[in-house]
C-alpha positions in Angstrom: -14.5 -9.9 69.1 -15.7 -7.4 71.0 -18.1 -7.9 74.0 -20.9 -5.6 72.4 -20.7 -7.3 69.3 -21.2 -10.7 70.7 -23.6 -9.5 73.2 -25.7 -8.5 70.3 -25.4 -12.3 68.7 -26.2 -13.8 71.6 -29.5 -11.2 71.9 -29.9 -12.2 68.4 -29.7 -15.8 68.6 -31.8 -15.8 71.8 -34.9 -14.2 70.4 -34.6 -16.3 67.5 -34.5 -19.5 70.3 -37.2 -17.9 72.1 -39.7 -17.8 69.0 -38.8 -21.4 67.9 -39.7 -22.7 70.6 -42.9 -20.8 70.9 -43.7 -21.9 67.6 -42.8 -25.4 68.5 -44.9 -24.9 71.5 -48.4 -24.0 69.5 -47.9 -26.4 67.0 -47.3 -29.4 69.8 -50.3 -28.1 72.1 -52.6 -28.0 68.4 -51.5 -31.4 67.4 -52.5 -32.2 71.0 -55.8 -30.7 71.1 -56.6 -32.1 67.3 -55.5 -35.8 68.4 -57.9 -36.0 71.6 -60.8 -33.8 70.1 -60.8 -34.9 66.5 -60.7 -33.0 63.5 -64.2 -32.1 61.4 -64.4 -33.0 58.0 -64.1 -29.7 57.3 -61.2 -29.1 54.6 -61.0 -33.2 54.1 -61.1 -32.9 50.2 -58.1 -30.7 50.5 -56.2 -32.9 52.8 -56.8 -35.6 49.5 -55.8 -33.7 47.0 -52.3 -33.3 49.1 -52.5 -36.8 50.3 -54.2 -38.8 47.9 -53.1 -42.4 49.8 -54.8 -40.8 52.5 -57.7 -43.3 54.0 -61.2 -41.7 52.8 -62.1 -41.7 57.0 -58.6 -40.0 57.5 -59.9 -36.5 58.5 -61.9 -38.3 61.5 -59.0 -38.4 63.6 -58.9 -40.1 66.1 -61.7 -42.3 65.2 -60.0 -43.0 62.1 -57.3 -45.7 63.3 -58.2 -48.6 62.6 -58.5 -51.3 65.7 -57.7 -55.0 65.6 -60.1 -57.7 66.5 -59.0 -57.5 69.9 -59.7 -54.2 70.8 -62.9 -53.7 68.5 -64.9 -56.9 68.9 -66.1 -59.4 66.4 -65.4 -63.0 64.9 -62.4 -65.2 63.8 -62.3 -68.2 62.1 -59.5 -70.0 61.2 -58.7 -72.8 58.3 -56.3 -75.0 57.1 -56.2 -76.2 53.6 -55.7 -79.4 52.4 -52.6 -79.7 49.5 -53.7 -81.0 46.1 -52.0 -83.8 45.0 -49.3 -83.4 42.5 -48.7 -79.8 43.4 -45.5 -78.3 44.3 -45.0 -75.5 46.8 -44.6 -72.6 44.3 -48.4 -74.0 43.1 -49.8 -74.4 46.6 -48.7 -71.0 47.6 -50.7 -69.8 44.4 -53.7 -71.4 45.5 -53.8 -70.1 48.8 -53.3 -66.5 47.8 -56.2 -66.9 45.7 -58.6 -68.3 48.2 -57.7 -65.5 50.1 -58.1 -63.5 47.7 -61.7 -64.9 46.6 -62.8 -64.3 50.4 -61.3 -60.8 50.8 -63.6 -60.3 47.5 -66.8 -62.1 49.1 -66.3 -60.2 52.1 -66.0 -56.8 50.4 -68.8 -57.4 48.3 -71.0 -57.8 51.2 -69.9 -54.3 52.9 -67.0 -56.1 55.1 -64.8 -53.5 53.4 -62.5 -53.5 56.8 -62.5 -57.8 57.3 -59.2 -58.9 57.3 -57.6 -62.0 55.6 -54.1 -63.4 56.9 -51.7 -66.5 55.6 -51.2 -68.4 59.3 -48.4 -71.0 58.5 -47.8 -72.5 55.2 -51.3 -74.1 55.3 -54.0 -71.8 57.7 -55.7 -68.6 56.9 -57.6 -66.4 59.3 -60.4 -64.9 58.7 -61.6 -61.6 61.1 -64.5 -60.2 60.5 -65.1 -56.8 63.0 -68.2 -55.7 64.4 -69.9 -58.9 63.8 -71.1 -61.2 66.4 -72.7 -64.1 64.8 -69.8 -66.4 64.0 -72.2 -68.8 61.2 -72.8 -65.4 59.5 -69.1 -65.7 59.1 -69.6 -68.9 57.4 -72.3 -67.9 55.5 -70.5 -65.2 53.9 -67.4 -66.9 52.7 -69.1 -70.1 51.4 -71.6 -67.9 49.0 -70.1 -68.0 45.7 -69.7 -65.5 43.2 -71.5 -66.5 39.8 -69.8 -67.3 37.4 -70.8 -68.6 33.7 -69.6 -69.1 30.2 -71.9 -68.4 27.4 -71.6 -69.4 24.3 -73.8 -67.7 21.1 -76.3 -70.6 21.0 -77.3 -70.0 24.6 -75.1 -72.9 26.7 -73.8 -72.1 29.7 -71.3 -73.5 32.2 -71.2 -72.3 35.1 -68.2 -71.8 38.4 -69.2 -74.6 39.5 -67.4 -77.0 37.2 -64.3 -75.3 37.2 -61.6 -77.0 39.4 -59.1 -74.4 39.5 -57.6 -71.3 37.0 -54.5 -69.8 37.3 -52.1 -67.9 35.0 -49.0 -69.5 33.5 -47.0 -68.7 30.4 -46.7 -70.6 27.0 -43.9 -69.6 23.6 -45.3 -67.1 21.3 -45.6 -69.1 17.9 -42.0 -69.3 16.9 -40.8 -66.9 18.5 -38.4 -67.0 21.2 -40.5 -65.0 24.0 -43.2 -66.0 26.5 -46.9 -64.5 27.1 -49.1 -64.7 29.6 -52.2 -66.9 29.7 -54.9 -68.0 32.0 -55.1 -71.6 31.9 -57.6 -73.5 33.4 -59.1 -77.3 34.3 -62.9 -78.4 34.3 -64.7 -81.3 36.0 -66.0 -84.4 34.4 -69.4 -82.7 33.8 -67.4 -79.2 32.6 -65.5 -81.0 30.1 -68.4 -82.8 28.3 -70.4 -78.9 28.4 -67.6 -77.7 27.2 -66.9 -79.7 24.5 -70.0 -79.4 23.1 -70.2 -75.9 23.6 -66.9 -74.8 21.9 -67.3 -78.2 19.5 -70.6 -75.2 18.0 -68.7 -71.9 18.6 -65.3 -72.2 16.5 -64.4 -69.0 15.5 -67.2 -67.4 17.5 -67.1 -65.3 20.9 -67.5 -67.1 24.4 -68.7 -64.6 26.7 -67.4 -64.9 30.6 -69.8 -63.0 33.2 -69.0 -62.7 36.7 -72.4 -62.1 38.3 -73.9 -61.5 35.5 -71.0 -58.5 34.3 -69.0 -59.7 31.3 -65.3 -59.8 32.3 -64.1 -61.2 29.1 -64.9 -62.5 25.9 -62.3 -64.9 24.0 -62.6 -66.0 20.6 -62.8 -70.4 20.4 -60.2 -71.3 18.4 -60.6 -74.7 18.7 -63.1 -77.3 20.3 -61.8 -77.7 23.7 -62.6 -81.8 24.6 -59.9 -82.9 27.7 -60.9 -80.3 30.3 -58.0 -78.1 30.3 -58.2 -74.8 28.2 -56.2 -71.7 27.9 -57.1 -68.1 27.5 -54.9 -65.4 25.7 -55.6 -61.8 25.3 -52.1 -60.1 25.9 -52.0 -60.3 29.5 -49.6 -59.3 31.6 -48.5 -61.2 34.7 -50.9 -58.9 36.9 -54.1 -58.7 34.7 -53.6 -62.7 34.1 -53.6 -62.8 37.6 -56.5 -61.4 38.1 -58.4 -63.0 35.3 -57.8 -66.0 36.8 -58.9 -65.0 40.8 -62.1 -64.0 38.7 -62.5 -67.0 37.0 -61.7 -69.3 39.9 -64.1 -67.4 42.5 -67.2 -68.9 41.5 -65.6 -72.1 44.0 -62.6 -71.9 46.1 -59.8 -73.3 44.8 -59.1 -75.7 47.8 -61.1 -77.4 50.0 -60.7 -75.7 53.5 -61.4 -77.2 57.1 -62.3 -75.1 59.6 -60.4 -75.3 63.1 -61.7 -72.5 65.0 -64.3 -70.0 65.2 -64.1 -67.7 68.2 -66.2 -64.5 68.8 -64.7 -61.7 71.0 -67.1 -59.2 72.3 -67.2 -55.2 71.5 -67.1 -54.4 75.6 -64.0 -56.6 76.0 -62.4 -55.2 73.4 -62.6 -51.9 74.7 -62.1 -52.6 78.2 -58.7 -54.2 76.8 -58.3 -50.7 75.4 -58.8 -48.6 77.8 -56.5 -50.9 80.3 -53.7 -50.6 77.7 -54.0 -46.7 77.3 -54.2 -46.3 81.3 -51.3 -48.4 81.9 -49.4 -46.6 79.0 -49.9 -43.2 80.2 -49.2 -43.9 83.7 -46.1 -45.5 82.4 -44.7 -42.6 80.4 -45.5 -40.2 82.8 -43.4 -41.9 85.0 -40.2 -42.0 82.3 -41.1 -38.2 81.7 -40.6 -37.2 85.7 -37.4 -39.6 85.6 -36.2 -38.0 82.8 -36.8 -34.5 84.4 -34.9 -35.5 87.6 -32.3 -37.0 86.1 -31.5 -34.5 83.3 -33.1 -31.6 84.0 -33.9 -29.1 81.6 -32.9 -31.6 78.8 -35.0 -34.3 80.4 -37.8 -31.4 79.4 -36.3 -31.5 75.8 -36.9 -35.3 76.1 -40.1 -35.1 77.5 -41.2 -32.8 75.3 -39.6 -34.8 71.9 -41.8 -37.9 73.6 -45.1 -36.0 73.4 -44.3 -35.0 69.6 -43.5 -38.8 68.8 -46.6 -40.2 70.3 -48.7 -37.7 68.4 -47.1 -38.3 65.0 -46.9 -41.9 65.7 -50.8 -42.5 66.1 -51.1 -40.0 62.8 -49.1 -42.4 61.0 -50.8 -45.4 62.1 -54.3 -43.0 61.2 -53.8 -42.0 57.7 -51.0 -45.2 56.5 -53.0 -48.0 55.1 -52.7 -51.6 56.5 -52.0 -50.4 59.7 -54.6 -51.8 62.4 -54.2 -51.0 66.1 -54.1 -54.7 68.4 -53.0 -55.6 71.4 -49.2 -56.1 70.7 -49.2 -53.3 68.0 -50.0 -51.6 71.4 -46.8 -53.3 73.1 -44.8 -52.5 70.2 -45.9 -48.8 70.7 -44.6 -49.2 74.4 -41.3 -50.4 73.3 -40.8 -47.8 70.9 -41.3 -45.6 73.3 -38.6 -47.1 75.6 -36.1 -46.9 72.1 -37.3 -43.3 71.8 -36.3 -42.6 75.6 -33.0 -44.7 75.8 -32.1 -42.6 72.4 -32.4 -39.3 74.6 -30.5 -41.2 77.8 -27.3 -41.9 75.4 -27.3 -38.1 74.0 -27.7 -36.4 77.3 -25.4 -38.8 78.6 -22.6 -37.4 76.5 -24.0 -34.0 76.4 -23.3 -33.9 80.3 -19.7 -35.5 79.9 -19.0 -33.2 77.1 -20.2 -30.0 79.8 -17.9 -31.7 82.4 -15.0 -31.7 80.3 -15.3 -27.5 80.3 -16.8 -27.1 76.9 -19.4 -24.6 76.1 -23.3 -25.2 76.6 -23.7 -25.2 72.6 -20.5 -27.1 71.4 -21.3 -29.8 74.1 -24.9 -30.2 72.7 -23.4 -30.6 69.4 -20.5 -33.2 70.7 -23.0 -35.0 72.5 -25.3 -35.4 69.3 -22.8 -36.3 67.4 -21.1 -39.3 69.7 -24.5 -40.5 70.2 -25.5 -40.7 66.7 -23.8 -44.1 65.8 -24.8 -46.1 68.9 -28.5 -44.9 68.0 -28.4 -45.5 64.3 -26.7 -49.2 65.7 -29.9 -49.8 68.1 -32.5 -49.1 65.8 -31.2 -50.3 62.7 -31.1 -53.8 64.6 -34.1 -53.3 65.9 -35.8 -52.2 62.6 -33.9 -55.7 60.4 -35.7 -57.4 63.7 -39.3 -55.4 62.7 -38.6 -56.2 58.7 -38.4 -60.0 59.9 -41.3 -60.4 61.4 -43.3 -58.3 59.1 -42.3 -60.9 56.0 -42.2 -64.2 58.3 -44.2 -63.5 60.7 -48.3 -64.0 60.7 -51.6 -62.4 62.8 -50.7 -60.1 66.1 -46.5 -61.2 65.2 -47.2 -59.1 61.9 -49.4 -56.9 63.7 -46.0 -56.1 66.4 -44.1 -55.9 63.9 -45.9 -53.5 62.0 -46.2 -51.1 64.7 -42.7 -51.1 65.8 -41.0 -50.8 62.4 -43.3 -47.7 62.7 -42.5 -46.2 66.1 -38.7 -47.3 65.6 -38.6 -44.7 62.5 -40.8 -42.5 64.5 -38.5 -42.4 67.6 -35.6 -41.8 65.5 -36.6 -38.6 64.3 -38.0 -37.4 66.9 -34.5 -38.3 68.4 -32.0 -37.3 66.7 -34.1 -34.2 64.6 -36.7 -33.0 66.8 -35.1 -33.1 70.4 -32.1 -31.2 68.6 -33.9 -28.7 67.9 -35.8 -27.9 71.1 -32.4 -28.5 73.2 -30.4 -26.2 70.5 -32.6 -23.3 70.7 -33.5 -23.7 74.7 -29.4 -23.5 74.8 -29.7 -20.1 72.5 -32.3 -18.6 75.4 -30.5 -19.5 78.3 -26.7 -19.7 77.3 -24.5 -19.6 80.3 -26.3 -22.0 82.7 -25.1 -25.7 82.1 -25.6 -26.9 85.2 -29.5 -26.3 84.4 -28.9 -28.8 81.3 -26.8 -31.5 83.1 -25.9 -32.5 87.0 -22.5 -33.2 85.7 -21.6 -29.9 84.4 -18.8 -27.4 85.9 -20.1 -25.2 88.3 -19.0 -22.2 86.1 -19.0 -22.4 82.5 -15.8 -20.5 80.6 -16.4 -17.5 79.0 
């Protein structure tokens, strides 16, 4: 090859480095700008069309992550409920996902769209309500009870209140061999002798069920129903049975809870825990990023600059994902994907700097050193991430909340890894392409041509 011709691809391959990395330059400095000044609201409906999982508060970045207790301020109470007796675990499990389901109901029905309701042990639930400082209003709002009634065509009613407990369940289809779902569900002394006498008058009529005064369903009596216990068909489905039954069962909770604490943390500690967390985190990776920078040079300015991109798509994640709150440890499972994001750019520039010491050129080095580093990063954080997963399923309250965040910003500092810093450090390589030693400390003084 002739040295015009490859001067002309390396002119080539230079200007095309050159405006890469100016592009990647704007679009990191707009990202920037957007995450610490916000964005208007200005072109939200478009941003839903795209994104239609998109939280409705989205496009109010950065206002729109949502905080934990911690951070925000408000009440917690916590309960443990007693077990039935005669109920096995698969039953008792039931019943606590619908009691928290009832309260999640309650509390959105009052405009506590963003309370939060969480399993704590195989007994407890946790109840946070932000923004609220009264912790009896708390109270107040779970204990209200939806109202619930069954009328029949003569004008009885009987209302939630008699009803012990509904849940679905399956039963044979005639003679055939399948199952269908049903709602089945059991009455009090006083429900069973109303309901007697009320479906003892409506055989072969309509029963109406209203949920605050909204009819939900209306089955046809088959029978007069005299022992308490009743079933209700209608072609369900394991989900809409489901539901049926949460309806049915939220005029009373389905267990009888006993409250073990009630705590109220206030907005101005919650945002002085903020603001302690964000100052020690920035000090803290502005530290790693003039390390890095020492250390490694102009690729410790890829990694630097690969850093900044992960923070900024991590927080956009955690802004427009939903179920993801911002706490305390979600914050300290930021930080340590942060430290998993950096140690990723240690092992690559590690063997990019052996591979330059070795002779090889700038490029083919970069390449070498992606590639030997790509199974002991993929190792880390695949660990790291089964570590996340466990937590997330076993794990309740700020464990979850950890767990959440770091499954996040392990995934985040992957790509920005092993995809992003690749890119900056190939094309940075294309626009100055004979000067290793500005990449790595341990490369040869003079690079072979």
């Amino acid at each position: 090859m002739s040295k015009k011709v490859k001067t002309r691809k390396q002119t080539t391959a230079k200007t095309k480095g050159l405006i890469t990395l100016c592009v990647m330059c704007v679009l990191t400095i707009a990202l920037g700008v957007l995450s610490v000044c916000g964005i208007d609201r200005i072109g939200q409906d478009g941003l839903y069309k795209m994104l239609p999982w998109v939280p409705t508060n989205a496009a109010n970045w950065p206002a729109s992550i949502s905080l934990g207790l911690d951070l925000r301020g408000g009440v917690f109470v916590e309960y443990s409920a007693a077990r039935p007796e005669d109920t096995d675990d698969k039953m008792f499990d039931y019943l606590i996902t619908s009691t928290m389901d009832i309260m999640r109901n309650r509390l959105t029905e009052q405009g506590f769209t963003e309370a939060n309701v969480t399993k704590l042990g195989g007994d407890g639930i946790r109840v946070e309500i932000p923004d609220v400082t009264d912790p009896n209003a708390v109270l107040e709002l779970i204990g209200t009870p939806a109202k619930l009634e069954f009328r029949a065509p003569d004008g009885t009613v009987l209302t939630g209140a008699n009803i012990k407990r509904a849940y679905p369940t399956t039963e044979s289809q005639g003679n055939t061999l399948g199952q269908e779902y049903v709602v089945a569900f059991e009455l009090d002394s006083e429900g069973t002798r109303i309901f007697s006498e009320m479906t003892q008058k409506a055989i072969g009529q309509k029963i109406g069920i209203y949920l605050d005064d909204q009819k939900i369903m209306d089955p046809t009596v088959n029978s007069a129903i005299t022992r308490g216990e009743g079933i209700i068909t209608g072609g369900f489905d394991a989900e809409s049975a489901n539901a049926l039954a949460i309806q049915i069962q939220s005029g009373a909770l389905p267990l009888t809870l006993t409250q073990q604490k009630v705590d109220t943390i206030s907005a101005t500690l919650g945002v002085d825990a903020l603001q302690t967390s964000l100052t020690a985190a920035a000090i803290g990776i502005l530290l790693v990023m003039l390390i890095m920078i020492v250390r490694y040079r102009l690729s410790g300015v890829v990694a630097s600059w690969a850093l900044v991109l992960y923070i900024i798509i991590l927080f956009w994640f955690v802004a427009m994902l939903p179920g993801f709150q911002l706490t305390l440890p979600g914050i300290a499972g930021v930080i340590l994907g942060i430290g998993m994001a950096v140690d990723a750019n240690v092992v690559i520039f590690e063997r990019f700097g052996e591979e330059l010491a070795l002779g090889r050129y700038t490029k083919a080095a970069a390449r070498m050193g992606f590639k030997n580093a790509f199974s002991a990063i993929l190792d880390a954080n695949v660990t790291t991430l089964i570590a996340a997963i466990v937590l997330m399923i076993f794990g309740t309250g700020s464990v979850r909340g950890f767990a959440n965040m770091l499954a996040l910003s392990v995934v985040c500092s992957m790509f920005t890894a092993i995809v992003i810093s690749r890119i900056l450090l190939m094309n940075m390589i294309n626009v100055i392409p004979n000067k290793p030693e500005l990449f790595s400390a341990k490369a040869m003084k003079k690079e072979a041509q």
